[in-house]
DODRENKE-54651 format. One record per residue (C-alpha): residue number from 1; x, y, z. Coordinates in nm, 2 decimals. Last residue first. Example, Ala and Ser with C-alpha at 12.3 -4.5 7.8 and 13.67 -1.06 7.14 Angstrom:
<kekes>
[2; [1.37; -0.11; 0.71]] [1; [1.23; -0.45; 0.78]] 
</kekes>
This chain:
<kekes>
[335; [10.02; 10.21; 8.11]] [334; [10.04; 9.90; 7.86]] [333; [10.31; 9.65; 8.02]] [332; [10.61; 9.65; 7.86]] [331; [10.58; 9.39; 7.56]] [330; [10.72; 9.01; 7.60]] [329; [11.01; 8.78; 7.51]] [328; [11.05; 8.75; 7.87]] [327; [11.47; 8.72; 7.93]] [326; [11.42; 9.07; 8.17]] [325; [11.23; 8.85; 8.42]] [324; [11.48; 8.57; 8.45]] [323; [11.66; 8.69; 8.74]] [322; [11.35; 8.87; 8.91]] [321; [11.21; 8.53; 8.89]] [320; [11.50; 8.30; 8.98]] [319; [11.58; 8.55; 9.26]] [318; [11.21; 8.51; 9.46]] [317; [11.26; 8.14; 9.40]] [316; [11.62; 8.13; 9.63]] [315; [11.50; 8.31; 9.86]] [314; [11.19; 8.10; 9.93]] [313; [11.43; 7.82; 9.95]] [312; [11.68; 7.95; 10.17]] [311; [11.68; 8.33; 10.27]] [310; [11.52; 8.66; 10.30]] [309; [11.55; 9.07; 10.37]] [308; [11.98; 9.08; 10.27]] [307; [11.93; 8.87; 9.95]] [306; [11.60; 8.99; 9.88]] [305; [11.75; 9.37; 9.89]] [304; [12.04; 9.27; 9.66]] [303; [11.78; 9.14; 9.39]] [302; [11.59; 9.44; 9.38]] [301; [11.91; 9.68; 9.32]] [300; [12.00; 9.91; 9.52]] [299; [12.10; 10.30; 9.49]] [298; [11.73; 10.32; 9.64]] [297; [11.55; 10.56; 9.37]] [296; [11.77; 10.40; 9.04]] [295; [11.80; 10.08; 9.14]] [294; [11.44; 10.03; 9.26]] [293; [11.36; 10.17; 8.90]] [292; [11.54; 9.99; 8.71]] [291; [11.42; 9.68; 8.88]] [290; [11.04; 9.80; 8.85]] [289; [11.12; 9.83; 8.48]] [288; [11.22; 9.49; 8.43]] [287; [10.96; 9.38; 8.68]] [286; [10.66; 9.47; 8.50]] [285; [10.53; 9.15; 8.35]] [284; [10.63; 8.95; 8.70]] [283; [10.44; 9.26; 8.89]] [282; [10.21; 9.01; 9.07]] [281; [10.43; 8.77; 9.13]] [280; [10.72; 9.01; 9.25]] [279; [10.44; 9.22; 9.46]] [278; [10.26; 8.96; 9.64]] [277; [10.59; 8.78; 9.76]] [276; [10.72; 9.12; 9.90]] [275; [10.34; 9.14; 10.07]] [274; [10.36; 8.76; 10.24]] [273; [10.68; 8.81; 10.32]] [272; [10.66; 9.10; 10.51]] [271; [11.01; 9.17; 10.67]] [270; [11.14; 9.19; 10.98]] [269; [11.15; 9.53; 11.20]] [268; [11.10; 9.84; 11.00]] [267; [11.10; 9.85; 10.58]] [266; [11.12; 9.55; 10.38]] [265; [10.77; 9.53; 10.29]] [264; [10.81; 9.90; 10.19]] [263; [11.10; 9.84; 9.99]] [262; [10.84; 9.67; 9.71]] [261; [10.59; 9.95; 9.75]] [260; [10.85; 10.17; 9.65]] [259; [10.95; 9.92; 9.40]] [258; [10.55; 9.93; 9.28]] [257; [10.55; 10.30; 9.29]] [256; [10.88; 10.37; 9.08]] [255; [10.74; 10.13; 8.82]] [254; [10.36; 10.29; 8.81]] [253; [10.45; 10.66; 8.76]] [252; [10.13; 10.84; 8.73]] [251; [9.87; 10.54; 8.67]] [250; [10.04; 10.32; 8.97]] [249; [10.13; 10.66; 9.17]] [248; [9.73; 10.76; 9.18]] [247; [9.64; 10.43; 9.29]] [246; [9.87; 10.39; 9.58]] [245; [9.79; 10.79; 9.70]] [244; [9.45; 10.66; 9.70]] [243; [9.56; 10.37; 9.88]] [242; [9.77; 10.49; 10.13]] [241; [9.55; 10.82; 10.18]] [240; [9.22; 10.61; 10.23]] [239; [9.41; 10.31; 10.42]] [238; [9.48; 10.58; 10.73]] [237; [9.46; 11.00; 10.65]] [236; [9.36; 11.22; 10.41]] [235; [9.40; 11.58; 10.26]] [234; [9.78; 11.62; 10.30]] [233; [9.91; 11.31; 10.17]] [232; [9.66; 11.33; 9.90]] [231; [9.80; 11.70; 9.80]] [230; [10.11; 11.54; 9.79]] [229; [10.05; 11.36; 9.54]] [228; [9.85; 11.60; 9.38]] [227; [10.18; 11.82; 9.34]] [226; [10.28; 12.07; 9.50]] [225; [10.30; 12.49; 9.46]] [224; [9.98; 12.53; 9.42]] [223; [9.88; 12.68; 9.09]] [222; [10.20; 12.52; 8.89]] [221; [10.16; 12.15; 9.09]] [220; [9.78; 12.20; 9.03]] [219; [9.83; 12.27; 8.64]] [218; [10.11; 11.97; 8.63]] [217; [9.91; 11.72; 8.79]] [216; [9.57; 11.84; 8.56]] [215; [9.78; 11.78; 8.24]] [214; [9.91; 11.41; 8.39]] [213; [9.55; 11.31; 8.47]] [212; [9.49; 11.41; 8.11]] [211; [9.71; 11.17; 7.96]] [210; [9.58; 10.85; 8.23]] [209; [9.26; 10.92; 8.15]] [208; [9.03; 11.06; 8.49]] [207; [8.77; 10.86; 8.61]] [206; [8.93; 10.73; 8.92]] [205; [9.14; 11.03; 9.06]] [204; [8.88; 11.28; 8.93]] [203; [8.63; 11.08; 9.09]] [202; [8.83; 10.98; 9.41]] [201; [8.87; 11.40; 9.46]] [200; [8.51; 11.46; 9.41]] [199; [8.40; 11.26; 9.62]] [198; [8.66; 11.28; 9.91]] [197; [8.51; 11.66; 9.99]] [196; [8.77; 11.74; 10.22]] [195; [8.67; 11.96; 10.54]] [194; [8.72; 12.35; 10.59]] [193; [8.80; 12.39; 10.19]] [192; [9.08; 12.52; 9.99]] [191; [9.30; 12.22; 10.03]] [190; [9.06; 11.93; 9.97]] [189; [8.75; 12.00; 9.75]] [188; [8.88; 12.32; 9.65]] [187; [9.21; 12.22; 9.54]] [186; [9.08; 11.91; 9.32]] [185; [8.80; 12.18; 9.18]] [184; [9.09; 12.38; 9.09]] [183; [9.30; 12.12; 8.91]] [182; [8.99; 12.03; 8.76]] [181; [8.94; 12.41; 8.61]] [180; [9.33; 12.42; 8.49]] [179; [9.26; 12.02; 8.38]] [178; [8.96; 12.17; 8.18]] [177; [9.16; 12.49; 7.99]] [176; [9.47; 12.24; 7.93]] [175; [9.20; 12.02; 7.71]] [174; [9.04; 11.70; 7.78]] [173; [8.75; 11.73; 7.55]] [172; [8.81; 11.77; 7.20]] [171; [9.20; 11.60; 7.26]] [170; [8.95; 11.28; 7.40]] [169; [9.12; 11.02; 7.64]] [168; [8.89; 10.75; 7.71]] [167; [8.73; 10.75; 8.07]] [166; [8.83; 10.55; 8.34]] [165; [8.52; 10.41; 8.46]] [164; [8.61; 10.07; 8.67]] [163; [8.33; 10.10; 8.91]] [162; [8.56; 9.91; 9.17]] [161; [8.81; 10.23; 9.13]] [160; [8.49; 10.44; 9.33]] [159; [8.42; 10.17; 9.51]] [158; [8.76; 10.12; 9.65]] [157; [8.78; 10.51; 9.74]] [156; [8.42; 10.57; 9.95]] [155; [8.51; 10.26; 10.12]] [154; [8.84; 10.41; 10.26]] [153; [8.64; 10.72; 10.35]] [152; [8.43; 10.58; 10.60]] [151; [8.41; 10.18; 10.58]] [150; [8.52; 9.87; 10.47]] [149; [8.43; 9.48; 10.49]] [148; [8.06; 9.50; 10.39]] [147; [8.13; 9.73; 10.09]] [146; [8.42; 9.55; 10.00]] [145; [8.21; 9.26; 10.00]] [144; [7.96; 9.40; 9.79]] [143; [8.15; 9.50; 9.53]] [142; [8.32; 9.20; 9.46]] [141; [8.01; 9.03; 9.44]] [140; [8.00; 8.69; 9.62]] [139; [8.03; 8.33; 9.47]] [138; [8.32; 8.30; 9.63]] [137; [8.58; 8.18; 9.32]] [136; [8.37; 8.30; 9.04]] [135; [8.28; 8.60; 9.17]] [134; [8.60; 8.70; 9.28]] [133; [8.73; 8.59; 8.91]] [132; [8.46; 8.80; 8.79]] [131; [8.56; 9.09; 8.95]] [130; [8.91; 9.04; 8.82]] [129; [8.82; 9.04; 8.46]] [128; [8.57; 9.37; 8.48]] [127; [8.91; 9.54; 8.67]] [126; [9.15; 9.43; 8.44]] [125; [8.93; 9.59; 8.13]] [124; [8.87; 9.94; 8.30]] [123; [9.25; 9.98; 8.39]] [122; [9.42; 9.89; 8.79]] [121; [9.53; 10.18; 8.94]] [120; [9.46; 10.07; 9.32]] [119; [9.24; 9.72; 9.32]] [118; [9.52; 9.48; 9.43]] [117; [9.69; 9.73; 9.67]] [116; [9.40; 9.88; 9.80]] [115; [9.27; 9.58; 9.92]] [114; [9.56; 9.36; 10.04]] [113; [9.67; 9.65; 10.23]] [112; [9.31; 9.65; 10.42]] [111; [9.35; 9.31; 10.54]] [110; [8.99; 9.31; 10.70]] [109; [8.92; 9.16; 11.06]] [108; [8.74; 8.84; 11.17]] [107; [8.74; 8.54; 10.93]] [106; [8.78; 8.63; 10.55]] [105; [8.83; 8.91; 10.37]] [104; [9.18; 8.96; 10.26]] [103; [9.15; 8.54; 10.22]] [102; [8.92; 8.67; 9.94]] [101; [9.10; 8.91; 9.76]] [100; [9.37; 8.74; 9.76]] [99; [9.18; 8.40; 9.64]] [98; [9.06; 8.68; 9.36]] [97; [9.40; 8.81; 9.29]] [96; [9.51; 8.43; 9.25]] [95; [9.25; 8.40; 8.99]] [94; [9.37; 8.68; 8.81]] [93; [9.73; 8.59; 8.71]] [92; [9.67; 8.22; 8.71]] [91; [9.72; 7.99; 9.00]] [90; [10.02; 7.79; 9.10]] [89; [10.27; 8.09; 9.12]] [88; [10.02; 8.20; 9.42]] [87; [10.08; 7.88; 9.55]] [86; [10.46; 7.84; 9.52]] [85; [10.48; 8.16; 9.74]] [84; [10.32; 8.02; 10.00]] [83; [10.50; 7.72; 10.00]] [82; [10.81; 7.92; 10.03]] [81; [10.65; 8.14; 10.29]] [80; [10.65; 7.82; 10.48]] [79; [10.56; 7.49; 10.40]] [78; [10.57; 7.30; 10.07]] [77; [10.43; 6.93; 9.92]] [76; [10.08; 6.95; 10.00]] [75; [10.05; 7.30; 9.88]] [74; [10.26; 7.24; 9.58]] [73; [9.99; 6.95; 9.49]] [72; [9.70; 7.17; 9.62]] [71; [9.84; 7.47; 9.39]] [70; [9.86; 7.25; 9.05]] [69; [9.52; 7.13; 9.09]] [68; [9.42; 6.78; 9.10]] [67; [9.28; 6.56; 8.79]] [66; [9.66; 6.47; 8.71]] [65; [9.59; 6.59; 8.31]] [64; [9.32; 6.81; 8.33]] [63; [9.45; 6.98; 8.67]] [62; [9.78; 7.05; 8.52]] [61; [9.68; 7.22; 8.23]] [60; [9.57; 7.53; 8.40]] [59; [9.84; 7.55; 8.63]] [58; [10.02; 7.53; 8.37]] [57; [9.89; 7.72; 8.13]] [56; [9.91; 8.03; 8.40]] [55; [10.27; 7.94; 8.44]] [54; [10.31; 7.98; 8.05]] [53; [10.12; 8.38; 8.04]] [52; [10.32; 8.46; 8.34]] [51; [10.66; 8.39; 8.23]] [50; [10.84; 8.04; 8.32]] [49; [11.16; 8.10; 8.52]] [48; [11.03; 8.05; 8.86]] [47; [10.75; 7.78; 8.86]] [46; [10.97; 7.59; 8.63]] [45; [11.34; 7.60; 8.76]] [44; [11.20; 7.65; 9.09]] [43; [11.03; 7.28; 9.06]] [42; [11.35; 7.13; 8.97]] [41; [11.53; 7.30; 9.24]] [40; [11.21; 7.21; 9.48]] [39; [11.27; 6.84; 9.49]] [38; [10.96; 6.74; 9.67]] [37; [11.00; 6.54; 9.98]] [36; [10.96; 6.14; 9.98]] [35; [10.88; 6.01; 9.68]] [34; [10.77; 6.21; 9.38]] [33; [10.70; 6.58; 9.38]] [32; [10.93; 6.63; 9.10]] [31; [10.81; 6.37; 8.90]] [30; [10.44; 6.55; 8.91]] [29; [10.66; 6.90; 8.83]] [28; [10.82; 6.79; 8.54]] [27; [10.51; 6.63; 8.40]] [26; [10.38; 6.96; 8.42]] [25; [10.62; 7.12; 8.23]] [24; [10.60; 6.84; 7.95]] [23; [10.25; 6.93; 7.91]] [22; [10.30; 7.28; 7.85]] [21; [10.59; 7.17; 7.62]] [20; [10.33; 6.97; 7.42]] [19; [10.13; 7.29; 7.34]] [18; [9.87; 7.13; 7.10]] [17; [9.54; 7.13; 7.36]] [16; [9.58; 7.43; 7.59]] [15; [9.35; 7.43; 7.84]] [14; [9.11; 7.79; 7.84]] [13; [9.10; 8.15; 7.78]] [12; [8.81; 8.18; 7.52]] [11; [8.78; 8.53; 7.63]] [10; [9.15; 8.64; 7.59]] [9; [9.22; 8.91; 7.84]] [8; [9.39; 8.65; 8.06]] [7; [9.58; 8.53; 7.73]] [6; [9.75; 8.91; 7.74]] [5; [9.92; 8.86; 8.06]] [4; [9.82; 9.04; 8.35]] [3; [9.93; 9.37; 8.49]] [2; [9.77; 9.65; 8.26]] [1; [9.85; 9.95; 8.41]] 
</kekes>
C-alpha cells in the first residue's frame, strides 16, 4: 500500500515557490515558538490538521525561509513523547522513515519492530524512494545495514521485501491453475516439510501481485484448511513470523492490520508511545479506513483508545489528527 503522499513520488519534489499559505504556516509556527515556552495549541492546529502532502511543504519550506529546520525548532521547543511526536510531523513522509530507520539501528542493539514495520508491505516504487532517503540521510545502503543489524531468518525476510520486486499482475500468467501449484509449493516449503524452507515462502510472499496473492490465499485456505496467515504463524517464530505475518496482512487487508498493529502498542502494561505515535503519522493517508476498521474489530473507536492509553499535550495532537483525517480532500491510498 502506497503510504506517502503523491508529491513524495514526484521527482522534482522540492520548496514550493507560489504557495503563500505554505509560507503563512510557517510563520505561524516561528510566532508560535516566540518568548518564553512555545504555544503548542497554535502549533497543533498546524502540525495536526494539515495533511501529509502540506506538512511535508512545511517542513520543507521552513528551512529556506528561517535557515533552520522545522524539527530542530520543535525539538528545541518540546519534551516528551509530545516533542517526539512533533518531530516526526516535522519531517516529510519518507525522510522521517529513514531517521526511523536509522535511530532503529544505531548504538548497541537493533529495534527490530521498527524494521519490519516500516519495510513490511510496502510497493516497488515506496520502497526505491525510501532507500534513498536512508541513503541520503546516513550515507549507508539500506541494504547493507539491515544485513549488518539482522540475522537468521529475520534477515532472510527484510531482504527479500528490500529487493522491492513485486511483480505486475498478468491474467496470461497468474492464473487459478498457478496459485493451486504455489499454494502447494507454500505448503510444502513450510507445512509439508520436516523444516521450513523460508525462501521460497518470503518469495512468494514478496514477489507475489497483490490479485494473485489473494488467488493463492484462497487455493491454500481450500486445500488446507487455513489460511496463509496462519500458515506463517505456524511455520516461524520471533521478528521473522511478526514481520512476515506484518507484510502479508498490509497487502492482504492493510486497514484491519495497521489498527491491529495500532491496539498492539496499547496492549499489556503501559503503552508504547513511541510505536502508537509511529503508526497515526505514518498511516495519516490511511486513517479513515484504519478508524473503521479499529471500530469495527475492537467495538472501539481509535480516538476512545488514545483517550484512555494517553494524555495532555501529546494527547491532545494524536486527536487533532485522527479528528481531521477524514476532512483530507484526498484519494484512499492505492493497495
Amino acid at each position: 500500500m502506497n503510504i506517502y503522499p503523491e508529491i513524495i513520488h514526484e521527482t522534482d519534489f522540492k520548496t514550493p515557490d507560489d504557495r503563500v499559505d505554505i509560507d503563512e504556516y510557517c510563520q505561524e509556527i516561528k510566532d508560535a515558538c516566540k518568548g518564553r515556552g512555545m504555544n503548542s495549541d497554535r502549533v497543533n492546529v498546524i502540525m495536526g490538521e494539515l495533511p501529509s502532502d502540506e506538512r511535508s511543504l512545511v517542513a520543507l519550506r521552513y528551512e529556506d525561509i528561517f535557515g533552520k529546520s522545522l524539527r530542530e525548532k520543535l525539538k528545541s521547543e518540546s519534551s516528551g513523547d509530545y516533542g517526539e511526536l512533533l518531530q516526526i510531523l516535522s519531517l516529510p513522509s519518507h525522510d522521517a522513515e529513514a531517521k526511523m530507520l536509522v535511530k532503529a539501528m544505531k548504538g548497541l542493539g537493533t529495534d527490530e519492530n521498527v524494521l519490519w514495520q516500516i519495510l513490511g508491505g510496502r510497493t516497488n516504487d515506496e520502497m526505491a524512494i525510501l532507500k534513498k532517503a536512508y541513503f541520503n540521510r546516513s550515507g549507508l545502503d539500506l541494504s547493507n545495514s539491515i544485513h549488518s543489524e539482522t540475522s537468521g531468518d529475520f534477515r532472510k525476510l527484510l531482504t527479500c521485501l528490500l529487493q522491492g520486486l513485486t511483480e505486475d499482475f498478468d491474467t496470461s500468467v497468474h492464473t487459478e491453475e498457478k496459485a493451486y501449484e504455489d499454494a502447494e509449493v507454500f505448503f510444502k516449503a513450510g507445512q509439508g516439510r520436516w523444516g521450513t524452507d523460508e525462501h521460497k515462502i518470503f518469495n512468494i510472499l514478496c514477489s507475489t501481485p497483490l490479485e494473485y496473492l489473494r488467488m493463492v490465499d484462497e487455493q491454500y485456505s481450500t486445500r488446507y484448511g487455513y489460511t496463509l496467515q496462519k500458515a506463517l504463524e505456524k511455520e516461524l517464530s520471533g521478528d521473522a513470523k511478526y514481520g512476515a505475518s506484518f507484510a502479508l496482512g498490509m497487502r492482504l487487508y492493510p486497514f484491519d492490520t495497521i489498527a491491529k498493529l495500532i491496539k498492539s502498542t496499547c496492549a499489556g502494561f503501559g503503552t508504547d508511545e513511541k510505536g502508537l505515535s509511529r503508526c497515526i503519522v505514518r498511516y495519516q493517508i490511511a486513517l479513515p479506513q484504519v478508524m473503521e476498521a479499529h471500530e469495527r474489530l475492537f467495538d472501539k473507536t481509535l480516538q476512545d483508545r488514545i483517550e484512555s492509553e494517553v494524555s495532555g499535550k501529546y494527547k491532545d495532537l494524536l486527536l487533532m489528527i485522527c479528528n481531521k483525517a477524514p476532512d483530507y480532500d484526498a484519494r484512499p491510498p492505492a493497495i
